[in-house]
N, C-alpha and C positions, 0 to 999 in steps of 0.2 A: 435621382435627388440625393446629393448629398448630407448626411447627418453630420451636423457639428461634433466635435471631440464632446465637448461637456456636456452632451444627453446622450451620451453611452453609457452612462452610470443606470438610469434608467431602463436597462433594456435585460429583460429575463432571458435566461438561454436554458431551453427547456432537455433538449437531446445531446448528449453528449457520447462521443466511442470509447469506449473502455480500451483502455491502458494501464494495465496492472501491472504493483511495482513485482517480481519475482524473485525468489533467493532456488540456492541450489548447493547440494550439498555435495561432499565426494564422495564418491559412489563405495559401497561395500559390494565386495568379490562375488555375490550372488547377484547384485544387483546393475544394471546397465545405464538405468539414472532412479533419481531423488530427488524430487522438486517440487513447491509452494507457490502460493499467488494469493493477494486477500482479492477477495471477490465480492464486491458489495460488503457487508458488516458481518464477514463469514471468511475463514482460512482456506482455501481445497491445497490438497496435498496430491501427487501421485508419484508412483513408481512403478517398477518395468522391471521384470526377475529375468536374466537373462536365461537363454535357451538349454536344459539341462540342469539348471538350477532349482534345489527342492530343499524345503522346512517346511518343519512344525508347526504352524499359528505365528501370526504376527500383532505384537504389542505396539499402539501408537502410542509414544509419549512428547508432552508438552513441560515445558521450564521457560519461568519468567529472567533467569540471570544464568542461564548455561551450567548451572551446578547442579540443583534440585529437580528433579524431574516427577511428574505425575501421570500416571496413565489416563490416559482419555481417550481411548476404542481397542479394539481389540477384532480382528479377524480367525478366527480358529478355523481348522483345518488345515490342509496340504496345502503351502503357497509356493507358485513355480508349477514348472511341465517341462518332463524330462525330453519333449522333442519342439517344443518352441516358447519366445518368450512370451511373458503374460502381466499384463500391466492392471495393475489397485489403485482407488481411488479412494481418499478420505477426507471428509469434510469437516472442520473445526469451527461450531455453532458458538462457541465463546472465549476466542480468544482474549488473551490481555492488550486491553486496548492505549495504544499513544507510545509502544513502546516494541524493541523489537520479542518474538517470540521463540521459543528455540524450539525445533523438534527430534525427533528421533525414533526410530523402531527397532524393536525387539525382532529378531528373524529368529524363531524357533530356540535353540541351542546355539547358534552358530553366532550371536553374539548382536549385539548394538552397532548402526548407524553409525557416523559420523553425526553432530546435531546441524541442523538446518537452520537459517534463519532468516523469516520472514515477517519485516514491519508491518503492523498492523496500526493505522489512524480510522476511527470510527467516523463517521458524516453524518452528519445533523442533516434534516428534510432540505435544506438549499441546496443540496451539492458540494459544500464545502465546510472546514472543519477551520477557525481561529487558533488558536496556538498562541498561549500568554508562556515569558519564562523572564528569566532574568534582564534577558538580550531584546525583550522587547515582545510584538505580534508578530506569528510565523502562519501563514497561508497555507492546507492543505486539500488540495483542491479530490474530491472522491474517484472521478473517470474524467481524468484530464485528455482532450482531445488530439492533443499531441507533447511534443515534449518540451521544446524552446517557444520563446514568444517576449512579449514585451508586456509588462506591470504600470501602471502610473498609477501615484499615490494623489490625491487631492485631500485639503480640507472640505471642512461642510458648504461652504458658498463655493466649492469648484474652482478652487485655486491650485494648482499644481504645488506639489509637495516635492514631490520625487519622480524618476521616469528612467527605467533601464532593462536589459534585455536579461531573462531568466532562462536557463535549461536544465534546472532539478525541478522533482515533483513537490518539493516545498517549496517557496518563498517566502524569502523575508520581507512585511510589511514595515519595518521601521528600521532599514539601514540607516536612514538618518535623524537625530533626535527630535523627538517632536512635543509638544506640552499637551498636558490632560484634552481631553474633545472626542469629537467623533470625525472621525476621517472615512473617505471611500477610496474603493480600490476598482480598477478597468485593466483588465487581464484582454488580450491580443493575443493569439495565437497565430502561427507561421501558417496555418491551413485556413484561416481568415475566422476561426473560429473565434469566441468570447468569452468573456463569466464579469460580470461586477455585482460588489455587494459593500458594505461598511459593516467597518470595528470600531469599537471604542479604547481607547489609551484611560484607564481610570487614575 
């Protein structure tokens, strides 16, 4: 049985596969990588000391605009193993949210990271996160199932608005101007996956 276009607005999509967006920083000379993922409404971080490679305690730090930085964990002890590498995990329980975050660590004496940065969009219990700015409502979907797909905009009696193919983790809901109301949105994914839900234009 075929479902019409216009009662796909209606239809909840409960399971979704996680596809986290990732940043990745350049590596410092002890290190063999440095890399972030937001993971649910939580940052994890890891790294990999190459083999041979030895410090003093390691300082995680966190910066909202890449200048100011604030420590937010801390590893002490011996980090690295002078006959193989050895990879740390840390997780960032509060990042700043809707914007990108920078990080960085402290490797003993031997100096600072490069900063890392990794966006972080928090998600409301639907799955997805509205986005109001100047330019209009911008779509953040939390564990988008894939990555390309197709958007259609409708008003509230299910009239077609807009309809075009996306393959960033945002989208824009109002590339074309639209007056105060409530509009819905029917997200198509290339893997046949879904999501629809409605915003309001105030």
């Amino acid at each position: 049985m075929t479902v019409p276009f216009k009662y796909l607005i209606f239809l909840v999509i409960i399971t979704l596969q996680v596809l986290p967006s990732a940043g990745r920083a350049q590596v410092h000379p002890l290190l063999q990588d440095f890399s972030g993922y937001q993971q649910g409404n939580k940052v994890f971080l890891r790294w990999t000391f190459r083999s041979g490679s030895l410090c003093e305690g390691t300082r995680i730090e966190r910066s909202a605009d890449g200048l100011f930085y604030d420590e937010i964990g801390e590893i002490p002890g011996i980090c690295g193993n002078p006959e193989t590498s050895v990879t740390f995990t840390f997780t960032d329980s509060l990042p700043v949210p809707n914007t990108l975050n920078y990080y960085r660590l402290e490797l003993g004496n031997t100096g600072f990271t490069t900063a890392l940065e990794v966006e972080f969009i928090p998600s409301g219990d639907r799955g997805y996160t509205i986005l109001y700015s100047d330019q209009g409502a911008e779509l953040s979907v939390k564990n988008p199932p894939a990555r390309k797909g197709e958007v259609s905009i409708l008003d509230i009696s299910g009239k077609s608005i807009d309809n075009y193919i996306f393959d960033q983790r945002r989208i824009m809901l109002t590339r074309k101007p639209v007056i105060k109301g409530i509009y819905l949105f029917v997200l198509r994914y290339e893997n046949g996956a879904g999501l629809s839900g409605k915003f309001i234009i105030p």
